[in-house]
C-alpha positions as CSV (number, residue, x, y, z in Angstrom):
1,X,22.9,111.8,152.6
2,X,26.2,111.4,151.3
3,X,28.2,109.6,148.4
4,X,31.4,108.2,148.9
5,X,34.2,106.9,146.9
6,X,38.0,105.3,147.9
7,X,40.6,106.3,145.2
8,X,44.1,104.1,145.7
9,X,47.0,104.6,144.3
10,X,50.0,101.9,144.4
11,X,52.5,103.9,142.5
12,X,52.6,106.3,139.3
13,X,49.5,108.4,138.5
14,X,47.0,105.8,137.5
15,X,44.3,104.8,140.3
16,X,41.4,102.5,141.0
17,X,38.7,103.8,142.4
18,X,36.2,101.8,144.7
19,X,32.9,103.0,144.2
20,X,30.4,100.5,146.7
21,X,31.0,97.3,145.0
22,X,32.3,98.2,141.3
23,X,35.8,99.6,140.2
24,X,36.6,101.9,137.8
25,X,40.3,102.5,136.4
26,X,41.3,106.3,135.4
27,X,44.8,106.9,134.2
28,X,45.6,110.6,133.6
29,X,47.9,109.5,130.6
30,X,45.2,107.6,128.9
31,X,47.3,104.5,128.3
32,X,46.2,101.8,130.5
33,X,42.1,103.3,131.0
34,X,40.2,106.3,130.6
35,X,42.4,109.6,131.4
36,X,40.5,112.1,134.0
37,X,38.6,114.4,131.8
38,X,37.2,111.3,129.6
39,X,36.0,109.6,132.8
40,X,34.0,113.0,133.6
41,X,32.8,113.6,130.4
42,X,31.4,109.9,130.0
43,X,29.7,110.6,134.1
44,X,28.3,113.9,132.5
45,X,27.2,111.9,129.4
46,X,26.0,108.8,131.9
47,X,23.9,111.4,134.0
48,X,22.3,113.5,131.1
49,X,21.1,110.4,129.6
50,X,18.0,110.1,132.3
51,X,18.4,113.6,132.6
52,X,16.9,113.7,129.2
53,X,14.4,110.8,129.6
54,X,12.8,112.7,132.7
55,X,12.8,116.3,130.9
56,X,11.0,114.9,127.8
57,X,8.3,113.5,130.0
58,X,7.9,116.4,132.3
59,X,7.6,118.6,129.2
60,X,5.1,116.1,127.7
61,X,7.4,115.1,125.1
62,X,6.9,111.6,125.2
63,X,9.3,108.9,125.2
64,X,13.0,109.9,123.4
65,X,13.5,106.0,122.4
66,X,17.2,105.2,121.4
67,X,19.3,108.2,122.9
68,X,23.0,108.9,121.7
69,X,25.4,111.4,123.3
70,X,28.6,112.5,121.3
71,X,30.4,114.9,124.2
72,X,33.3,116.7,123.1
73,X,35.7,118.8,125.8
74,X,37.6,121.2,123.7
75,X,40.7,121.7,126.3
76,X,43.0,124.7,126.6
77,X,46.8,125.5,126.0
78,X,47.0,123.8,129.3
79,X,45.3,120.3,128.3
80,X,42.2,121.5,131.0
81,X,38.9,121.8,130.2
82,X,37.6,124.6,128.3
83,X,34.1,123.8,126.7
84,X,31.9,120.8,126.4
85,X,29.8,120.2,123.1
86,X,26.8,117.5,123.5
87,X,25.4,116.3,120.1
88,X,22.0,114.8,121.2
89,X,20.2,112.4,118.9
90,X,17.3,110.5,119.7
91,X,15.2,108.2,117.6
92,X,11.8,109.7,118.5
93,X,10.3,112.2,116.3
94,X,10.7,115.0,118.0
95,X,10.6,118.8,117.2
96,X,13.3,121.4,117.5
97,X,11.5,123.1,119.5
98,X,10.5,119.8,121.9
99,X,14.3,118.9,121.6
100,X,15.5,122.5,123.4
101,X,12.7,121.9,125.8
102,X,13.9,118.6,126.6
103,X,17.2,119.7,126.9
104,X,16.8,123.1,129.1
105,X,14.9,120.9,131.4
106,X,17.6,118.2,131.8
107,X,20.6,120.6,132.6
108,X,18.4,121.7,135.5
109,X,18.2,117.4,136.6
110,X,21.5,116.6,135.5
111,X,23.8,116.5,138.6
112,X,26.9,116.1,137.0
113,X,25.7,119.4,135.2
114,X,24.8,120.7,138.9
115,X,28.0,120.0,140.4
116,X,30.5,121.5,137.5
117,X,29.8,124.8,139.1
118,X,32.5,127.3,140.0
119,X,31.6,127.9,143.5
120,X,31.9,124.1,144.5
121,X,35.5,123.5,145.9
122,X,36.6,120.1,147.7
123,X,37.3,120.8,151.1
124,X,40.8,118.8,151.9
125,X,42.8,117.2,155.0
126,X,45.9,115.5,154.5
127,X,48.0,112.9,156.8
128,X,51.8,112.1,156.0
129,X,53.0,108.6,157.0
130,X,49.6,107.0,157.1
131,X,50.7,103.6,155.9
C-alpha cells in the first residue's frame, strides 16, 4: 500500500497539491494559504485527534467527548522547526493520570507522530525539461 500526492507549481513558491479528489493550497510565505510548517502542524493536529479517541478506548478511558488541540512549533534562528507543544483539552472528565495514558498511547497510533522521525529521508529523482 501506498499514499500518493501531486504538488504543482505554476510559478513562485506557492503550490497546490492534489491529494485524490481534494486540494490543499500551501504557500511558504503564509500570504495567500497556510505556509509549510502550519500545514504539518494542523496534519499532526488532524492525525492525533483519533489518535486520541482510539488510545482512551484502548486504555478504558471511555469516550474524550469535545477534543481541542492548541499545537505550537517553537522554530529556530533559522525559521525551522525546533519543538512542538500540544495543549490537549477534552470535555470528558478525565484524570491526569487517564489523560497521560491517553496520550502515551496515541503518540504510538499517531502516524504523523510515526513519520517525523530522523531516520525517514525522501528518496528523490529529478527530470530537467519535462514540460
Amino acid at each position: 500500500m501506498s499514499k500518493q500526492v501531486t504538488t504543482v507549481s505554476e510559478e513562485g513558491y506557492a503550490s497546490t497539491t492534489d491529494v485524490r479528489e481534494f486540494s490543499v493550497d500551501i504557500d511558504p510565505g503564509g500570504e495567500s494559504a497556510p505556509d509549510t510548517l502550519e500545514a504539518l502542524l494542523s496534519a499532526y493536529g488532524a492525525c492525533y485527534v483519533p489518535a486520541l479517541r482510539v488510545g482512551a478506548q484502548q486504555r478504558d478511558v471511555g469516550e474524550l467527548g469535545h477534543i481541542e488541540i492548541e499545537i505550537t512549533g517553537e522554530l529556530n534562528d533559522e525559521d525551522k522547526l525546533a519543538s512542538v507543544h500540544m495543549h490537549i483539552a477534552v470535555g470528558a472528565d478525565v484524570s491526569e493520570a487517564e489523560g497521560q495514558e491517553t496520550i502515551d498511547r496515541a503518540f504510538d497510533l499517531c502516524k504523523v507522530h510515526d513519520a517525523l522521525k530522523t531516520e525517514l529521508h525522501a528518496e528523490t529523482s529529478f527530470e530537467g525539461n519535462a514540460f
